[in-house]
N, C-alpha and C positions, 0 to 999 in steps of 0.2 A: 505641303498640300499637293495631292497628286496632279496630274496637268489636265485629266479633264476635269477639277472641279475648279481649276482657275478658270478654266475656258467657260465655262457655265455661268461665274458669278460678273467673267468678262465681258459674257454676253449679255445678260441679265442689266447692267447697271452701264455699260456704255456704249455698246455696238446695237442693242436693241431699239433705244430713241431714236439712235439715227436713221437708223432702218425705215420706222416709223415715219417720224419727220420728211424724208426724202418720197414716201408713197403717198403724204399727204400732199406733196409738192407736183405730183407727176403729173396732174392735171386739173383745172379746174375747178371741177365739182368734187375731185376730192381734198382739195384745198378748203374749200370755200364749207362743203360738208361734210365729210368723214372726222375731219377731225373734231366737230360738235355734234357730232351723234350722239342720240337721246340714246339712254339706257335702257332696258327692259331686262329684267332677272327673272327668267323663265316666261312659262305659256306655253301652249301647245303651238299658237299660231301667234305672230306680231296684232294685234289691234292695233288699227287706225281709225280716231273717231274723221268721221266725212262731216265736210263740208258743203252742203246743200242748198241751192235752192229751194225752199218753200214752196207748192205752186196750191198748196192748199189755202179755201176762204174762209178758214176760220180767225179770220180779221177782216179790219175793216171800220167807216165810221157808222153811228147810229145816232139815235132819235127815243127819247123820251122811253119808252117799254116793248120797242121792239124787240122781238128773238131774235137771242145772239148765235150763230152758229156754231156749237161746241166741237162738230164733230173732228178728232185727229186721224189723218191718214194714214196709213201704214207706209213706214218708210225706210229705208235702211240707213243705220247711224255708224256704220263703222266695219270698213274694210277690213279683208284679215289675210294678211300676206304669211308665207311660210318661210321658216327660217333657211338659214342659208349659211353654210360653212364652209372655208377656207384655209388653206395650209400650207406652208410648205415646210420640208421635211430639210434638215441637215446633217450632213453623212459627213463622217470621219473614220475611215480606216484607222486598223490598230495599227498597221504602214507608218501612216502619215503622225500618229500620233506619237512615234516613237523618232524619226525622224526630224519634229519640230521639239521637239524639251525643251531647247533653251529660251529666252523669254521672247527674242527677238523670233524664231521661228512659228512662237505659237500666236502672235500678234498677227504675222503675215498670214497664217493660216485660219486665222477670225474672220478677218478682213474678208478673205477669198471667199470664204463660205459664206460670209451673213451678205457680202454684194450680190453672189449669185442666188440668194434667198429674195432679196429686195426686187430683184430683177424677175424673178419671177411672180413675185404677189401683185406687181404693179403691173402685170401684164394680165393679171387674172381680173383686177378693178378693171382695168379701162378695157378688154375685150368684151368685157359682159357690158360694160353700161353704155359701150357703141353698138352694140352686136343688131344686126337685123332683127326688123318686126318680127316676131315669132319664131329666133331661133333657139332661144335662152330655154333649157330646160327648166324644170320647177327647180331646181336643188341648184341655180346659178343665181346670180345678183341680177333684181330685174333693169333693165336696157331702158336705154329714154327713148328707144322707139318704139318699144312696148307701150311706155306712157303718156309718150305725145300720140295719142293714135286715137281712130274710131272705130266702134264695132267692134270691141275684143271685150275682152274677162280679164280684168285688173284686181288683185285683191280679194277676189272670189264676187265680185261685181259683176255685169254681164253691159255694158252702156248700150247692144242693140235694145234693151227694155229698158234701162236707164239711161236715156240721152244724155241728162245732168254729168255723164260720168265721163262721156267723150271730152278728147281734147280740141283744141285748134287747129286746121289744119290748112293748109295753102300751098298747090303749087303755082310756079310763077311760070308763065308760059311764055317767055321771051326765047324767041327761036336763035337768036345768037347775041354775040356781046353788045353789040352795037344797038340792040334792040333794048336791053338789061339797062342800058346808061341815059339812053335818052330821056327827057325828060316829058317830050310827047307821045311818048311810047305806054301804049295801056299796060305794058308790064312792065315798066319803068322801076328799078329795084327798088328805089326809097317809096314808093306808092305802095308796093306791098309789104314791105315792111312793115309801115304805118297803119296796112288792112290789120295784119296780125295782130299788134302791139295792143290796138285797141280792142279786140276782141278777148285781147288775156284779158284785161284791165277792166278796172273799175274805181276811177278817178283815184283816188293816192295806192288802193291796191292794187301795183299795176310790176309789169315786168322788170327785175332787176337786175338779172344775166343774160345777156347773150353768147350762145356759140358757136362758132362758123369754122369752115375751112381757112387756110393760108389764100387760098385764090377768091374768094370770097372777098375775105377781107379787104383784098387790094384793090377791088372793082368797089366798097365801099370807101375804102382812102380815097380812093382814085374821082369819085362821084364828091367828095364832099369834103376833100384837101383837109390840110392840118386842123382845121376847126373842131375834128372828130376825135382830137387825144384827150384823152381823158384827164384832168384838170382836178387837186385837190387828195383829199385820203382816199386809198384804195386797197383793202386788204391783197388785190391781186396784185395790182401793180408795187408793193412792197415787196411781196413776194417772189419779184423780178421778171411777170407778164409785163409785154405792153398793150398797154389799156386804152380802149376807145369810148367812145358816149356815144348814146344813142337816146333823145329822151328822160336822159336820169340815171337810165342803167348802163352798166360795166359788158364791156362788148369784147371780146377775146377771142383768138384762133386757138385753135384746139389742132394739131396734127394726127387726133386717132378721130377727130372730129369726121362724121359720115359722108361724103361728097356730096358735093350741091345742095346744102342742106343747112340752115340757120334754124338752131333752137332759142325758142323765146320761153328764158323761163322765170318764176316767180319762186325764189326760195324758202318763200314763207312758210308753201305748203310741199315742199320739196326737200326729204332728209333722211339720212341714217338710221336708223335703230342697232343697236347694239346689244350683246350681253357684256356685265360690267364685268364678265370671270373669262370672257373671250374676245378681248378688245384688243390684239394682237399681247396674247401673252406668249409666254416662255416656259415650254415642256423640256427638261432638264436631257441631257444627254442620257439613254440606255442600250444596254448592251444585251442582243439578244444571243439566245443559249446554244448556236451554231456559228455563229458569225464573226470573226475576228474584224468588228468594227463597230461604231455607237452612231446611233440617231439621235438629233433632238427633231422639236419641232415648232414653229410660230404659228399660233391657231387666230382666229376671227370668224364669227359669227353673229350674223344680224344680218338685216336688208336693206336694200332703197325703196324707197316707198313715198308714195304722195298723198297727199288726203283733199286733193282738190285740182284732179284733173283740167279743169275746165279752164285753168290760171297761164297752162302751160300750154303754147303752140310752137306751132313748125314752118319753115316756107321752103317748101320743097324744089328739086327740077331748078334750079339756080343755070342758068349756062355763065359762067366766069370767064370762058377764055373763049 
């Protein structure tokens, strides 16, 4: 078999899971959702059916023969995010290819390549789904600051006319540490906390992940001692985070996590879309007709997307130190 169709079926059937596996690892939210990303097989745009408030009266109780209010409002049912595609590219010189032949060389040289592949894709998830309020192009993976936010166009949504569509939002305005911990303090961390938590929520549908900074965090250790480890099965916590409570939900540091910044979010309405033919497959090695060397490539496309803004808040301006 010639060496790069070894390297191909090498890739293909053992170096590509791990690959895989290890980006689902890299943080959080792609642990928790990348790796159950719903499917979609084509479309011009993702559909996401929304999840709305009602604020129309066509209910209600009544009486004997009174008219019933039939009338239905015009509303919007469903989001439509644009697709979004991801790559990265693996080079092999006809050099290197000739150089590794024996079995032991083209292992080491799998290895090199599909790590330095891994390394890049995991930088391409978690810069985009930290990245500032409005700096994501359309053709990037959208940002949770995009989504925890008010006053923007989510989904082709617009929440200045659809308030329904705005998220939570909080900064906390404790002017230094000392001010963050007290607990007579109007901005007392766990007081705002507890503003947000309850504004996602809505008695059992209520926040399930937290995400915070390292220095965050310790100013929550720090407020409310061992009591806050997290106790019981925890997808994340097996997955080798350490885990905290907060209310019910799994509380984590994130290190690409935004500064001064706690995400409150509900995963219910919070998740991947995928195509099932670009869910990190495997473009075979070729060789173009100048080049004494072969590409492959690891592709992905789909988006993050929410169907229920309103679920997910933020507690901003955090002073930790």
């Amino acid at each position: 078999m010639p060496v790069i169709d070894t390297i191909n079926t090498a890739i293909r059937e053992t170096y590509l899971p791990q690959v895989v596996d290890n980006i689902f690892l890299s943080n959080a939210l792609l642990a928790l959702l990348l790796k159950d990303a719903k499917p979609q097989r084509g479309g011009l745009q993702l559909r996401v059916p929304v999840e709305y408030e009602d604020e129309a009266n066509s209910q209600g109780t009544y009486s004997g023969y009174e008219i019933l209010n039939t009338e239905q409002p015009e509303i919007l049912d469903t989001a439509k995010y644009d697709w979004v595609q991801a790559y990265a590219a693996i080079n092999i010189s006809g050099r290197d290819e000739m150089m590794n032949m024996g079995s032991d060389g083209i292992i080491d040289l799998i290895e090199t390549r599909m790590k330095n592949a891994e390394k890049r894709l995991k930088k391409v998830f978690t810069d985009d789904l930290f990245a500032a309020a409005g700096a994501n192009a359309s053709d990037e993976i959208s940002s949770l600051n995009d989504i925890i936010a008010i006053d923007r166009s989510l989904g082709g949504i617009d929440s200045t006319t659809y308030t329904w569509w705005d998220a939570k939002t909080l900064a906390n305005g404790a002017a230094n540490y000392a001010e963050l911990i007290s607990e007579t303090d109007a901005d007392y961390l766990i007081k705002d906390m507890a503003n947000v938590f309850y504004q996602c929520s809505d008695g059992p549908d209520s926040v399930n992940l937290i995400i915070t900074t390292d220095e965050v965090m310790q100013t929550y250790e720090h407020i409310v001692g061992k009591l806050a480890r997290w106790e019981g099965n925890s997808t994340l916590a097996d997955a080798g985070w350490e885990v905290f409570k907060y209310k019910g939900a799994q509380m984590i540091a994130d290190k690409s996590c935004t500064s001064q910044i706690m995400y409150f979010l509900n995963t219910r309405y919070l998740y991947f879309k995928v195509h099932p033919l670009r869910n990190f497959s495997f473009k075979p090695f070729r060789e173009p007709v100048n080049q004494d060397a072969k590409t492959a490539f690891i592709f992905w496309m789909g988006q993050f997307v929410c169907s229920q803004p309103r679920r997910q808040g933020s507690l901003t301006s955090i002073s930790a130190a």
